[in-house]
PyMOL Python script that loads the backbone (N, CA, C, O; Angstrom):
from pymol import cmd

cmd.read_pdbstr("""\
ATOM      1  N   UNK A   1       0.819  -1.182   0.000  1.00  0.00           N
ATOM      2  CA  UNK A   1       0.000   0.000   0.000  1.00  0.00           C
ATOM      3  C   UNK A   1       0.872   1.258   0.000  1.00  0.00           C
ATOM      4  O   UNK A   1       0.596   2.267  -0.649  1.00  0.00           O
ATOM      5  N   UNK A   2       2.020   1.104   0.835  1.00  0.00           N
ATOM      6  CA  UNK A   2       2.960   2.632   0.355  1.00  0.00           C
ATOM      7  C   UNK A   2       3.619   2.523  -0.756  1.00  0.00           C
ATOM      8  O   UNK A   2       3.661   3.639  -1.273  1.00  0.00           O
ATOM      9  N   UNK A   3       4.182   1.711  -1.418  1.00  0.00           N
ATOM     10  CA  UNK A   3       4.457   1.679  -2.578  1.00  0.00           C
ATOM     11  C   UNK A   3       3.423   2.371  -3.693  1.00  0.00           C
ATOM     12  O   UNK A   3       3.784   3.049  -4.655  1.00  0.00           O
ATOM     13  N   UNK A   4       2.126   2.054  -3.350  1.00  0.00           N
ATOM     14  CA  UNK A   4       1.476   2.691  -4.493  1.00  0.00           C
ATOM     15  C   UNK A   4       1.333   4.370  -4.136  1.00  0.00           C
ATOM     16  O   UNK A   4       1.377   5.306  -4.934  1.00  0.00           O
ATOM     17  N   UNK A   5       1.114   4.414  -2.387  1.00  0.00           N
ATOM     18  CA  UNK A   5       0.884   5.690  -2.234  1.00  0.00           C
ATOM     19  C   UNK A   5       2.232   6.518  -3.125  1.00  0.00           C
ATOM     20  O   UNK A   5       2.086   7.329  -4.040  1.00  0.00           O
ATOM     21  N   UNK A   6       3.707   5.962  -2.459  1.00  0.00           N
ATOM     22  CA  UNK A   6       4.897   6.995  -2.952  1.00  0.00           C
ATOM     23  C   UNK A   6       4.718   6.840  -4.612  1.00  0.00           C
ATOM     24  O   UNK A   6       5.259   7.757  -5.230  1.00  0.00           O
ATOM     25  N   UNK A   7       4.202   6.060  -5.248  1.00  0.00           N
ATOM     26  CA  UNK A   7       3.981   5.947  -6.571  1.00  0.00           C
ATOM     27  C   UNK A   7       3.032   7.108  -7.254  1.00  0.00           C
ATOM     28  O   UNK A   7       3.383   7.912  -8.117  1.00  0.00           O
ATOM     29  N   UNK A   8       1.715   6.980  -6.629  1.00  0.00           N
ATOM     30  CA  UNK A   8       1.159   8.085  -6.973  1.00  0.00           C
ATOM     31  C   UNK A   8       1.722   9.384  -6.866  1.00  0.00           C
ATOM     32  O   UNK A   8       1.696  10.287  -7.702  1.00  0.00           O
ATOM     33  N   UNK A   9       2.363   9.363  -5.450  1.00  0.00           N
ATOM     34  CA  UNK A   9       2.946  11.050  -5.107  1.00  0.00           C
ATOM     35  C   UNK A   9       3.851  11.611  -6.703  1.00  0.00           C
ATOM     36  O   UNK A   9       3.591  12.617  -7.364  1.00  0.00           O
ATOM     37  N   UNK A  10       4.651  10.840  -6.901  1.00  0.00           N
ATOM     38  CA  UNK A  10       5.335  10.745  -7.813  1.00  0.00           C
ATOM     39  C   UNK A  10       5.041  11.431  -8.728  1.00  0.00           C
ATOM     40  O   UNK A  10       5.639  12.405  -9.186  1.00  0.00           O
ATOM     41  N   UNK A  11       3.723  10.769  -9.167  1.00  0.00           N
ATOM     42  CA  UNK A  11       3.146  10.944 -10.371  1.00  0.00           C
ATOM     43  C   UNK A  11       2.267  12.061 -10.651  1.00  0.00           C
ATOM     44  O   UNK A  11       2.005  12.384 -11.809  1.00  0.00           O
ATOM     45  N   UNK A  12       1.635  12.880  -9.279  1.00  0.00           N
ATOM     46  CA  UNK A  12       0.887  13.716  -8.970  1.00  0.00           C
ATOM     47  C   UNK A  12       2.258  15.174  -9.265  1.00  0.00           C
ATOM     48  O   UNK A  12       2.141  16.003 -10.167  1.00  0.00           O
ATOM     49  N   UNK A  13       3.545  15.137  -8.174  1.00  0.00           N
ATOM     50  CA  UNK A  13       4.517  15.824  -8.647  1.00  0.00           C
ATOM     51  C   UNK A  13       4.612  16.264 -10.019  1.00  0.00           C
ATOM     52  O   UNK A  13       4.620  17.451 -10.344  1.00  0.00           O
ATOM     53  N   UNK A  14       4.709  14.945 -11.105  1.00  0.00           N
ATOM     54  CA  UNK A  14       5.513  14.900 -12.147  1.00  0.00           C
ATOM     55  C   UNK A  14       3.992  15.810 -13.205  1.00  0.00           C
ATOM     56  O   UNK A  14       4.111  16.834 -13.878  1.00  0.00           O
ATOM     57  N   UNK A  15       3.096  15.227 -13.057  1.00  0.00           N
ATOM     58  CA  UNK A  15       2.324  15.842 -13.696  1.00  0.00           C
ATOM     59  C   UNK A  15       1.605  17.746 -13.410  1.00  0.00           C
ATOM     60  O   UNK A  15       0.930  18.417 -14.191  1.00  0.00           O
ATOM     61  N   UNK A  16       1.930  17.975 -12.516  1.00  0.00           N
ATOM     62  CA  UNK A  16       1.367  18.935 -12.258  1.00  0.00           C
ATOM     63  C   UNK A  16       2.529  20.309 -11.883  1.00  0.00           C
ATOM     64  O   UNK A  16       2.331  21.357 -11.269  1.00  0.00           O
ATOM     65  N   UNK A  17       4.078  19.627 -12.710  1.00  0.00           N
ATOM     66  CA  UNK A  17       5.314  20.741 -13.021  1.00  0.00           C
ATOM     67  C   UNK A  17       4.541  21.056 -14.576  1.00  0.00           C
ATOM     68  O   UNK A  17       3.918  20.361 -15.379  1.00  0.00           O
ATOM     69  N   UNK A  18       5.023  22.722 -14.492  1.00  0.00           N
ATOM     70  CA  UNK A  18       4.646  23.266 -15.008  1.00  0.00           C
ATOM     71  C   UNK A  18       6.530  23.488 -16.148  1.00  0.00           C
ATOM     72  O   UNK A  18       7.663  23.792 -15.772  1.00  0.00           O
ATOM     73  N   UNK A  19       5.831  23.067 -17.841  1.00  0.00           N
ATOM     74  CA  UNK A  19       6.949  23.101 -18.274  1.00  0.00           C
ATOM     75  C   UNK A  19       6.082  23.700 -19.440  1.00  0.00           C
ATOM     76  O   UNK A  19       4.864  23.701 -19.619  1.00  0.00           O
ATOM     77  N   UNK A  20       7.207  24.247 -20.228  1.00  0.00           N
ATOM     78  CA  UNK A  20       7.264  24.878 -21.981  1.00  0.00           C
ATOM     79  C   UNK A  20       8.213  24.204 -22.464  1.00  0.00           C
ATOM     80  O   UNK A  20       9.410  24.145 -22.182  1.00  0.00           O
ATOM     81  N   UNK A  21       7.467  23.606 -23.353  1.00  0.00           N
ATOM     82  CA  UNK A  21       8.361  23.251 -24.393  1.00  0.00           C
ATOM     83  C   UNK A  21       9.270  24.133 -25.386  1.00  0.00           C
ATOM     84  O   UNK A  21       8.843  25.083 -26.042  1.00  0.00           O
ATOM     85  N   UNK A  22      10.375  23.740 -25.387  1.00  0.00           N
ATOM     86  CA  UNK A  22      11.123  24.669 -26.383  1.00  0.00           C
ATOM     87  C   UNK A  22      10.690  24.782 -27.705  1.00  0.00           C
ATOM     88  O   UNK A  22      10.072  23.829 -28.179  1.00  0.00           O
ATOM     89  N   UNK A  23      10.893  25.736 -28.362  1.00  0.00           N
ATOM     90  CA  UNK A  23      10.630  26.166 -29.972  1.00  0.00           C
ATOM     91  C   UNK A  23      11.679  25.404 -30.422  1.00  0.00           C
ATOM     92  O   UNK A  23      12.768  25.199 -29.886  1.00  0.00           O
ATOM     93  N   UNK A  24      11.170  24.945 -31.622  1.00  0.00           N
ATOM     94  CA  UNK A  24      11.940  23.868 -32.734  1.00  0.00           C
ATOM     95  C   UNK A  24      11.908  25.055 -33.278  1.00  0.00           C
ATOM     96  O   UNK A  24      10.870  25.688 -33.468  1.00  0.00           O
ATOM     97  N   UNK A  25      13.821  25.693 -33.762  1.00  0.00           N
ATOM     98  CA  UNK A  25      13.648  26.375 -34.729  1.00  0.00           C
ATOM     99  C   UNK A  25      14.458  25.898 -36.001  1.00  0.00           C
ATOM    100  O   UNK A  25      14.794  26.798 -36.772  1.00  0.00           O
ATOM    101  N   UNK A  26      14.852  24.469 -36.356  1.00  0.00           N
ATOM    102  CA  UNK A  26      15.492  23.556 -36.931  1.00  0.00           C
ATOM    103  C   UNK A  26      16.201  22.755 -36.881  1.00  0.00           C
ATOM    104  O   UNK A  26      16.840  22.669 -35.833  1.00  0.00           O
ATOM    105  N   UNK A  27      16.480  21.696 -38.034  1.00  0.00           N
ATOM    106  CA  UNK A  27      17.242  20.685 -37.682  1.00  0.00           C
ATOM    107  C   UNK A  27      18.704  20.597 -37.705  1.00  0.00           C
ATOM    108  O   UNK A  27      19.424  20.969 -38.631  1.00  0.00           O
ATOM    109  N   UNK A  28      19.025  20.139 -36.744  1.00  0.00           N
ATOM    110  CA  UNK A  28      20.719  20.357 -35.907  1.00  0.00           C
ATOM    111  C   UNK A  28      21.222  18.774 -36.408  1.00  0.00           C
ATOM    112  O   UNK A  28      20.507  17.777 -36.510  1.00  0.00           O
ATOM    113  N   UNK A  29      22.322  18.865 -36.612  1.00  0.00           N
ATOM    114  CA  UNK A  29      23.268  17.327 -36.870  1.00  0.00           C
ATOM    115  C   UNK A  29      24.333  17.585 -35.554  1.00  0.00           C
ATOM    116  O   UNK A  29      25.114  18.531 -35.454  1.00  0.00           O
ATOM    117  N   UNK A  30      24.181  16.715 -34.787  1.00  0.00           N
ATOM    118  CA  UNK A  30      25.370  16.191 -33.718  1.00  0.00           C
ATOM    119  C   UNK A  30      26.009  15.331 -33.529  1.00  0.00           C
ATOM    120  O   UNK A  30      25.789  14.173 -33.174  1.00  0.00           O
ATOM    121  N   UNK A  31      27.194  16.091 -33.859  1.00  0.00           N
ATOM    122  CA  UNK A  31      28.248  15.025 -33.915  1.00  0.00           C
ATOM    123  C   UNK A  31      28.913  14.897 -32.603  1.00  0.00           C
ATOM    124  O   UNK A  31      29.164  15.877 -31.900  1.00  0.00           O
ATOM    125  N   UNK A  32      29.152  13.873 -32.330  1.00  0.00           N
ATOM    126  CA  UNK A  32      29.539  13.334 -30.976  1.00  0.00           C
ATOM    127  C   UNK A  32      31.404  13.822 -30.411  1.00  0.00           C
ATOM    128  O   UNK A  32      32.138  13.987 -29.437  1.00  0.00           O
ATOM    129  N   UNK A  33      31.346  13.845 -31.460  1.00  0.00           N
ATOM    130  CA  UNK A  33      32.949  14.015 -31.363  1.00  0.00           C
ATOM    131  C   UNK A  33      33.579  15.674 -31.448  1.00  0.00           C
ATOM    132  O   UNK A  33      34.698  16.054 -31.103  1.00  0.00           O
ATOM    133  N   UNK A  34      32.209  16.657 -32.151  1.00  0.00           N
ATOM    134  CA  UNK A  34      32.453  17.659 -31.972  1.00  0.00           C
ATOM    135  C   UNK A  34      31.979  18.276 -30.093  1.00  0.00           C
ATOM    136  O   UNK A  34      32.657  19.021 -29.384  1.00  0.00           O
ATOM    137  N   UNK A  35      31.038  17.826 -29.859  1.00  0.00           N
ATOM    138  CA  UNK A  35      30.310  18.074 -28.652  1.00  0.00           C
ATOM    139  C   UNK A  35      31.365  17.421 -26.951  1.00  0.00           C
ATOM    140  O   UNK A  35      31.412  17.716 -25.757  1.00  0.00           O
ATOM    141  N   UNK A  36      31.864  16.668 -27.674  1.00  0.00           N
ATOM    142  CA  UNK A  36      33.320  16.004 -26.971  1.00  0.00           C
ATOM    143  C   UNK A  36      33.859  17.347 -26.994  1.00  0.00           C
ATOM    144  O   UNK A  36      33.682  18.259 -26.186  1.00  0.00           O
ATOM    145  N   UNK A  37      34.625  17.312 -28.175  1.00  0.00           N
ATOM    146  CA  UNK A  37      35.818  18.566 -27.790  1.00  0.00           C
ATOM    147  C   UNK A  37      35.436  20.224 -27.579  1.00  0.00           C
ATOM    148  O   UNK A  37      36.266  21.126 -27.701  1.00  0.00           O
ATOM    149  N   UNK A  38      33.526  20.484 -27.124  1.00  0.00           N
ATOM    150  CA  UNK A  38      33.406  21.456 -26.848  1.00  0.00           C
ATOM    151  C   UNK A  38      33.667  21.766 -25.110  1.00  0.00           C
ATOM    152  O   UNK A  38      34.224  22.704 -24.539  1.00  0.00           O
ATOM    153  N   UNK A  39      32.886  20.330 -24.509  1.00  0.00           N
ATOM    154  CA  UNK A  39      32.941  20.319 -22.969  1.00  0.00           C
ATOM    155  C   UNK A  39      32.934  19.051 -22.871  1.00  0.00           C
ATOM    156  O   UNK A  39      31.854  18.463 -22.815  1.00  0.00           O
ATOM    157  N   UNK A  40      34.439  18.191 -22.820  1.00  0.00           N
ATOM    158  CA  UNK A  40      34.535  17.122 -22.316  1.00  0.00           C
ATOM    159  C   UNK A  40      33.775  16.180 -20.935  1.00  0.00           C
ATOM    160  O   UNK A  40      33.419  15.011 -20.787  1.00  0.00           O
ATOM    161  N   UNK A  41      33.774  17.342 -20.137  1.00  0.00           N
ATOM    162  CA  UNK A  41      33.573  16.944 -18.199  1.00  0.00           C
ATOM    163  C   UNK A  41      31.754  16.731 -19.239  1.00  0.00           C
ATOM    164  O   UNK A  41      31.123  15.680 -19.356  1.00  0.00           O
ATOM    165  N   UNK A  42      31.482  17.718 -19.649  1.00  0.00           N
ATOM    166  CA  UNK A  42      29.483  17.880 -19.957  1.00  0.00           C
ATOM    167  C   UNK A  42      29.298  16.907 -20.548  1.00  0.00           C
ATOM    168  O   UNK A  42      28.443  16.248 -19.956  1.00  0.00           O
ATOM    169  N   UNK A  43      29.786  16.221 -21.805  1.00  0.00           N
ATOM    170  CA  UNK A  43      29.578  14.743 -22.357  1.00  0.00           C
ATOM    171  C   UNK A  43      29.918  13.529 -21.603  1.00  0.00           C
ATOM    172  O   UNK A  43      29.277  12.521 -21.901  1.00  0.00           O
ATOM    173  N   UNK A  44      30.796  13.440 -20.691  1.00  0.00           N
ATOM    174  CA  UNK A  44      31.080  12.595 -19.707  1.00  0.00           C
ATOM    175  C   UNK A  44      29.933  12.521 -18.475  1.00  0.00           C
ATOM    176  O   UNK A  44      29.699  11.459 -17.898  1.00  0.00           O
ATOM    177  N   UNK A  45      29.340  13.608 -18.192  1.00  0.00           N
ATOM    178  CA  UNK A  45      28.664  13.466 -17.203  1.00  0.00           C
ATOM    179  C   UNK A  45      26.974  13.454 -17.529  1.00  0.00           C
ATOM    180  O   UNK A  45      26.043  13.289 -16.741  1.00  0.00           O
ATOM    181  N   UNK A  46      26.964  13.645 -18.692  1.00  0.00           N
ATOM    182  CA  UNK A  46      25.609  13.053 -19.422  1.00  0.00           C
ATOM    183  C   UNK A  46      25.659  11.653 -19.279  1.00  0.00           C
ATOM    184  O   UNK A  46      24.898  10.866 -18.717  1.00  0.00           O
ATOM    185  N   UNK A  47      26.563  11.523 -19.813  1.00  0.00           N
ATOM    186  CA  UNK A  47      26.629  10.108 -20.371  1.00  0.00           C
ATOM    187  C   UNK A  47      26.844   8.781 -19.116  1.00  0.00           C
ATOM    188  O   UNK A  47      26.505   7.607 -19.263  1.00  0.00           O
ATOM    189  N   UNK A  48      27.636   9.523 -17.650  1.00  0.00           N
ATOM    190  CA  UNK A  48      27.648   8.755 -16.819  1.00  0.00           C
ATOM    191  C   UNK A  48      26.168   8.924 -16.426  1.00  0.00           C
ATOM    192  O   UNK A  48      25.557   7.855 -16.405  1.00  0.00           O
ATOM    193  N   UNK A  49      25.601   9.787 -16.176  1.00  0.00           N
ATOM    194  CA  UNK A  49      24.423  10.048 -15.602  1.00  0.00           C
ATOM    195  C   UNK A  49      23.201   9.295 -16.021  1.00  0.00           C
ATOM    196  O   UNK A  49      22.625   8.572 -15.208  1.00  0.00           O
ATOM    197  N   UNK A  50      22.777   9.428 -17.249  1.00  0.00           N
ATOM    198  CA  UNK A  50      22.232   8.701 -17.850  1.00  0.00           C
ATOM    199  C   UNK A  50      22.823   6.832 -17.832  1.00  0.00           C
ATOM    200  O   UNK A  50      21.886   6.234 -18.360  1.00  0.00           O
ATOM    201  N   UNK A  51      23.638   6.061 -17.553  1.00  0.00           N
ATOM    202  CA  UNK A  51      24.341   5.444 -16.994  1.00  0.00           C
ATOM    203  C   UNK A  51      23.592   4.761 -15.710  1.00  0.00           C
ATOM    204  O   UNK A  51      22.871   3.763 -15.718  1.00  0.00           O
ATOM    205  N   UNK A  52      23.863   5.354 -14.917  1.00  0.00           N
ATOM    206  CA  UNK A  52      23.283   5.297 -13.447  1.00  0.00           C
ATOM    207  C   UNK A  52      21.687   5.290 -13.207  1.00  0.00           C
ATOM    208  O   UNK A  52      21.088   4.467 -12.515  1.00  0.00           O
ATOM    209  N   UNK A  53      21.125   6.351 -13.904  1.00  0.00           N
ATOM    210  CA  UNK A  53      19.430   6.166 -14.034  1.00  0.00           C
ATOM    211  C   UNK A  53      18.656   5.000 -14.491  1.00  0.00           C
ATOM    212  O   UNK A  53      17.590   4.545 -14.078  1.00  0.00           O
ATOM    213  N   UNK A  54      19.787   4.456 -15.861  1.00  0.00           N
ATOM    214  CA  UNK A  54      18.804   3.342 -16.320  1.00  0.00           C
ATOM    215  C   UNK A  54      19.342   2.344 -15.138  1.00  0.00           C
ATOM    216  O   UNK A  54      18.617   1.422 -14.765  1.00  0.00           O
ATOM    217  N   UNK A  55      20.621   2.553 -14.566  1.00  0.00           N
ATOM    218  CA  UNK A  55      20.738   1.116 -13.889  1.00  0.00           C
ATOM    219  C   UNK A  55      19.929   1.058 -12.870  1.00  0.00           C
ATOM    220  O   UNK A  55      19.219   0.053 -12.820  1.00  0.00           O
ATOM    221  N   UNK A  56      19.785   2.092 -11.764  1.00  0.00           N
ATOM    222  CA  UNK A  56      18.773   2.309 -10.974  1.00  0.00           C
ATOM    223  C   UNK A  56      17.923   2.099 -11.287  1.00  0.00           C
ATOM    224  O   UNK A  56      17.497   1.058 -10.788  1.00  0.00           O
ATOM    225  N   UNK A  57      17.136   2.664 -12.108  1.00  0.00           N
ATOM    226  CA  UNK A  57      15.711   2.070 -12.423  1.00  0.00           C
ATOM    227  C   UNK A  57      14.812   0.851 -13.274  1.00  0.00           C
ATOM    228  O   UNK A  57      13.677   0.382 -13.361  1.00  0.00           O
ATOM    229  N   UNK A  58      16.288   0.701 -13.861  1.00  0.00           N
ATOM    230  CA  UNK A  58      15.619  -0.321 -15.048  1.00  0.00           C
ATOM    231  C   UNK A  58      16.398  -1.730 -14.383  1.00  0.00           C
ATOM    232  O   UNK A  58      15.702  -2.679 -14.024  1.00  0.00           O
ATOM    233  N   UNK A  59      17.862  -1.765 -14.263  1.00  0.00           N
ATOM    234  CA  UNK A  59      18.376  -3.253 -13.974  1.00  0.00           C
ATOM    235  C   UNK A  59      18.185  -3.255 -12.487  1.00  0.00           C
ATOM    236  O   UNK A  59      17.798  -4.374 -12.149  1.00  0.00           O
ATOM    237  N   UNK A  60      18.272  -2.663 -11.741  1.00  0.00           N
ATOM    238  CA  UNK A  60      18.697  -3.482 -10.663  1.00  0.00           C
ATOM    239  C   UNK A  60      16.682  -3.874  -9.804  1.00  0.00           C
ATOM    240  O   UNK A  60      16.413  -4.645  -8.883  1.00  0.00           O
ATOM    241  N   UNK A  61      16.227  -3.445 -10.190  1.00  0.00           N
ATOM    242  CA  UNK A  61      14.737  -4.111  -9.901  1.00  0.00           C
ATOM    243  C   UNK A  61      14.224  -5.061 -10.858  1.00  0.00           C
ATOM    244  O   UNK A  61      13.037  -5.387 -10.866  1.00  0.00           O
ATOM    245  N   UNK A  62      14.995  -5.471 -11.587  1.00  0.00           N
ATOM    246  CA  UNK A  62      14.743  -6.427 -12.319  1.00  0.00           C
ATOM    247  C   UNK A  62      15.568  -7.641 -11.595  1.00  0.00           C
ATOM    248  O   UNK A  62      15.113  -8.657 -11.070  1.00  0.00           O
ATOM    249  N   UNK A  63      17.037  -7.178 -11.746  1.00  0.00           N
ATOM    250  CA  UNK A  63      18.033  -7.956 -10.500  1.00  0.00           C
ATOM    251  C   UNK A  63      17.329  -8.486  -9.138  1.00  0.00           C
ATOM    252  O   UNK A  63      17.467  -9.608  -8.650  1.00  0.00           O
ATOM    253  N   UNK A  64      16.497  -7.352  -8.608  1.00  0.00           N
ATOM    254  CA  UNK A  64      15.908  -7.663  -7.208  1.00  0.00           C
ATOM    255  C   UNK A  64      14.734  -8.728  -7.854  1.00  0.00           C
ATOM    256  O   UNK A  64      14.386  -9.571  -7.026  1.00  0.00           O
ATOM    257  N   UNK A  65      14.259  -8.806  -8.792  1.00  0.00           N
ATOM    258  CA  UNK A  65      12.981  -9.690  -8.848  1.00  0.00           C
ATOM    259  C   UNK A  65      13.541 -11.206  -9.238  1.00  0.00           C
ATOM    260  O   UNK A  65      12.937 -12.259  -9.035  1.00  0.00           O
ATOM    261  N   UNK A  66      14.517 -11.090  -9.695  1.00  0.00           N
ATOM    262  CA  UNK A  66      15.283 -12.441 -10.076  1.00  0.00           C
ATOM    263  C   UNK A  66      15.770 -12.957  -8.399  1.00  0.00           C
ATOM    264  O   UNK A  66      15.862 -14.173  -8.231  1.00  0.00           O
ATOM    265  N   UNK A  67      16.021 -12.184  -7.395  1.00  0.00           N
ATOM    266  CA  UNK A  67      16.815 -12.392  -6.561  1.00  0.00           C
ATOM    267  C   UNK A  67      15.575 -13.008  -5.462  1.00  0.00           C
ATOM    268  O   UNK A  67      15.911 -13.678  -4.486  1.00  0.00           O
ATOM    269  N   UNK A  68      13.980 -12.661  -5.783  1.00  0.00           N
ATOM    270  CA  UNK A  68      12.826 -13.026  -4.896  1.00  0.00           C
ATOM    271  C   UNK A  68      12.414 -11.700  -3.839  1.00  0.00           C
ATOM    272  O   UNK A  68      11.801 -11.568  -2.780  1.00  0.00           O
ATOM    273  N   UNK A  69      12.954 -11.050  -4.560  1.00  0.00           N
ATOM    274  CA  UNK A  69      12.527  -9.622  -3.423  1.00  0.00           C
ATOM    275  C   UNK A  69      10.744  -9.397  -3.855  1.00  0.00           C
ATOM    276  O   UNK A  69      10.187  -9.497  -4.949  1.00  0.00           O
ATOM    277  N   UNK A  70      10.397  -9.184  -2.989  1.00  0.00           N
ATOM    278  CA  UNK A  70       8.350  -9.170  -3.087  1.00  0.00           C
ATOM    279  C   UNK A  70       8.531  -7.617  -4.024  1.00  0.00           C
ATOM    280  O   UNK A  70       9.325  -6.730  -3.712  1.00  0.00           O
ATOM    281  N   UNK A  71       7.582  -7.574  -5.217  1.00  0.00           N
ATOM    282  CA  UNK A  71       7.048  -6.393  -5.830  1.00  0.00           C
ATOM    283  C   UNK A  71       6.364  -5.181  -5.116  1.00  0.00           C
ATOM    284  O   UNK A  71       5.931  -4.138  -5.605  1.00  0.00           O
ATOM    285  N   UNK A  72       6.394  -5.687  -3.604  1.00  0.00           N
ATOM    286  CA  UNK A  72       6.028  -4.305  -3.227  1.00  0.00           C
ATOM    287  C   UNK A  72       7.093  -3.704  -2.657  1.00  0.00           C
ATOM    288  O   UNK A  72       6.995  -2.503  -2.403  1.00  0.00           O
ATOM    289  N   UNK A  73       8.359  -4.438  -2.331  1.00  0.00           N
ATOM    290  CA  UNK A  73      10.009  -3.662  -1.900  1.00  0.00           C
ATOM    291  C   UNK A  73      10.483  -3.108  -2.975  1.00  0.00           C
ATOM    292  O   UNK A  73      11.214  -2.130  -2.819  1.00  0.00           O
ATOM    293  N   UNK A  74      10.158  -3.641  -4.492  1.00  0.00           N
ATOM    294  CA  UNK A  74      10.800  -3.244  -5.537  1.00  0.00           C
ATOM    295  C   UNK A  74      10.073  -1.903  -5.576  1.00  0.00           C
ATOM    296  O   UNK A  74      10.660  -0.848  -5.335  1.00  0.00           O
ATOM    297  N   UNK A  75       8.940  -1.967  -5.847  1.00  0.00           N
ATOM    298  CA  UNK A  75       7.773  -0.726  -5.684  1.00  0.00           C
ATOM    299  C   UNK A  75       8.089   0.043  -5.319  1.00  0.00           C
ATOM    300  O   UNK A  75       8.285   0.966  -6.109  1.00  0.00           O
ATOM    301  N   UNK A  76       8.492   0.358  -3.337  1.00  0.00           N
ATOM    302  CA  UNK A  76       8.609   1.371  -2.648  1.00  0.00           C
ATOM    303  C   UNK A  76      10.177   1.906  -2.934  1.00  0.00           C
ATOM    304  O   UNK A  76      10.551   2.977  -2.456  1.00  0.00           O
ATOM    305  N   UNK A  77      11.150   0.982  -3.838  1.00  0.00           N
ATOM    306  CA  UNK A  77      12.737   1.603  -3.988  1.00  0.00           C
ATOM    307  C   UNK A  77      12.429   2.152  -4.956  1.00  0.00           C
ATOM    308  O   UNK A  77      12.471   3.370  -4.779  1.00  0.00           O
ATOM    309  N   UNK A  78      11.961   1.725  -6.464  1.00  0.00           N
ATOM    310  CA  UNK A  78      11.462   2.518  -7.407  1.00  0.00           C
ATOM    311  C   UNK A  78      10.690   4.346  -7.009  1.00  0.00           C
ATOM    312  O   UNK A  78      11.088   5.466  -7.330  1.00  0.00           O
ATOM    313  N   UNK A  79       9.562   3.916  -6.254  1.00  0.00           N
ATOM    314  CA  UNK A  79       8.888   5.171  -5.793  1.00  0.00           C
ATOM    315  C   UNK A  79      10.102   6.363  -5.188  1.00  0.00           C
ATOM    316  O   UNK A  79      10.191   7.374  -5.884  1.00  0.00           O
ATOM    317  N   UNK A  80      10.993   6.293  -3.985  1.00  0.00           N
ATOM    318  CA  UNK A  80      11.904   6.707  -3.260  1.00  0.00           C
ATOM    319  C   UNK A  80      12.726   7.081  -4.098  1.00  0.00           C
ATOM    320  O   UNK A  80      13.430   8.024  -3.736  1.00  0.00           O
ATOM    321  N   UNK A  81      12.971   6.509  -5.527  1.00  0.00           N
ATOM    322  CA  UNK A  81      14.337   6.616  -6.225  1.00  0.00           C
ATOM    323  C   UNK A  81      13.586   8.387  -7.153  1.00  0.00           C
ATOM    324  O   UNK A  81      14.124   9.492  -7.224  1.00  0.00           O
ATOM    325  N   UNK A  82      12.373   7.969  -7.635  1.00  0.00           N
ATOM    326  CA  UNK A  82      11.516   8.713  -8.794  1.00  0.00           C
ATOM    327  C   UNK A  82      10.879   9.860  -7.250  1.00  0.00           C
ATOM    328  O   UNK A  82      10.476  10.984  -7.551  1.00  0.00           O
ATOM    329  N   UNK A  83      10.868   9.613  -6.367  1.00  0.00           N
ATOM    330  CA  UNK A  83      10.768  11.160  -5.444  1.00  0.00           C
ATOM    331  C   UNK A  83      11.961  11.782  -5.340  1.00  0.00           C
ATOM    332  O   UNK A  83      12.064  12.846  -5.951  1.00  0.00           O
ATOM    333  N   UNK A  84      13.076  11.314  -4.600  1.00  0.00           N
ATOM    334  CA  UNK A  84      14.317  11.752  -4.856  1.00  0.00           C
ATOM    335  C   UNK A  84      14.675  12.654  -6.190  1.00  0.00           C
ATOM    336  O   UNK A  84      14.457  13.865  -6.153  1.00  0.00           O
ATOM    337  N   UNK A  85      15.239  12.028  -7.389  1.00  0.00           N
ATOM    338  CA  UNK A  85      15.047  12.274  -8.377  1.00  0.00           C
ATOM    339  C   UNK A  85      13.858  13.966  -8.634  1.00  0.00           C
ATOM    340  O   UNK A  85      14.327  15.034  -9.028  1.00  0.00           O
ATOM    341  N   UNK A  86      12.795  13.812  -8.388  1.00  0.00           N
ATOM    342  CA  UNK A  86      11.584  14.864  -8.527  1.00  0.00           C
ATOM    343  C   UNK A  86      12.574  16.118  -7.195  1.00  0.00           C
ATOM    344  O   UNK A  86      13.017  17.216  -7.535  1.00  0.00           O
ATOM    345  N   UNK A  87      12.656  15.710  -6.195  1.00  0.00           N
ATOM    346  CA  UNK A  87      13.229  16.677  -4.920  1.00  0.00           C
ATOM    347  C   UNK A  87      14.163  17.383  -5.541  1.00  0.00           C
ATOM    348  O   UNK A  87      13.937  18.591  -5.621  1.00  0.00           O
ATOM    349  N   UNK A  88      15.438  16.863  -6.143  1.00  0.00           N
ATOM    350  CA  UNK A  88      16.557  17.178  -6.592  1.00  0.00           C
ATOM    351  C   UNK A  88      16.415  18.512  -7.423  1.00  0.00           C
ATOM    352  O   UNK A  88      17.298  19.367  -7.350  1.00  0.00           O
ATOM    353  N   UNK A  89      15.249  18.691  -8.247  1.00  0.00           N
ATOM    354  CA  UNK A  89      15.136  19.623  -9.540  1.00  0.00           C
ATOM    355  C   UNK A  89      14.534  20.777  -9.042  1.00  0.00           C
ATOM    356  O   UNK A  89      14.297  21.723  -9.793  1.00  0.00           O
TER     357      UNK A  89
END
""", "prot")
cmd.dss("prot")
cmd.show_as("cartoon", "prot")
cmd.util.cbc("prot")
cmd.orient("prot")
């Protein structure tokens, strides 16, 4: 039952930030290797970052369900991870 509650919270947060979408004012080609040698540390830390999110959220509760952890522990780390995450911004 808290799993779904921190789930909803989540979701109540996520939906009710107030965002604008940026103006498309055309199409850009990125090259990886130029964006490298503009800000090395900024492509590195995308790239670790993004890294860490999917593992957090995507493997290692998958890991925990292989391992017999009950779907409602996976639930409430998922929820905690996606509030965190929401707090941070």
């Amino acid at each position: 039952m808290a799993s779904g509650m921190l789930y909803c919270i989540a979701i109540v947060i996520l939906s009710t930030t107030r965002t604008n979408p940026p103006v498309s004012v055309g199409l850009a080609n990125v090259r990886f290797r130029e964006v490298y040698a503009e800000s090395p540390t900024a492509f590195v830390g995308a790239f670790v970052n993004g890294l860490v999110v999917t593992v957090l959220l995507n493997v290692v509760p998958f890991g925990e369900s292989v391992l017999g952890f009950e779907a409602s522990t996976i639930a409430i780390g998922n929820g905690v991870a996606y509030l965190g995450r929401i707090r941070t911004l």
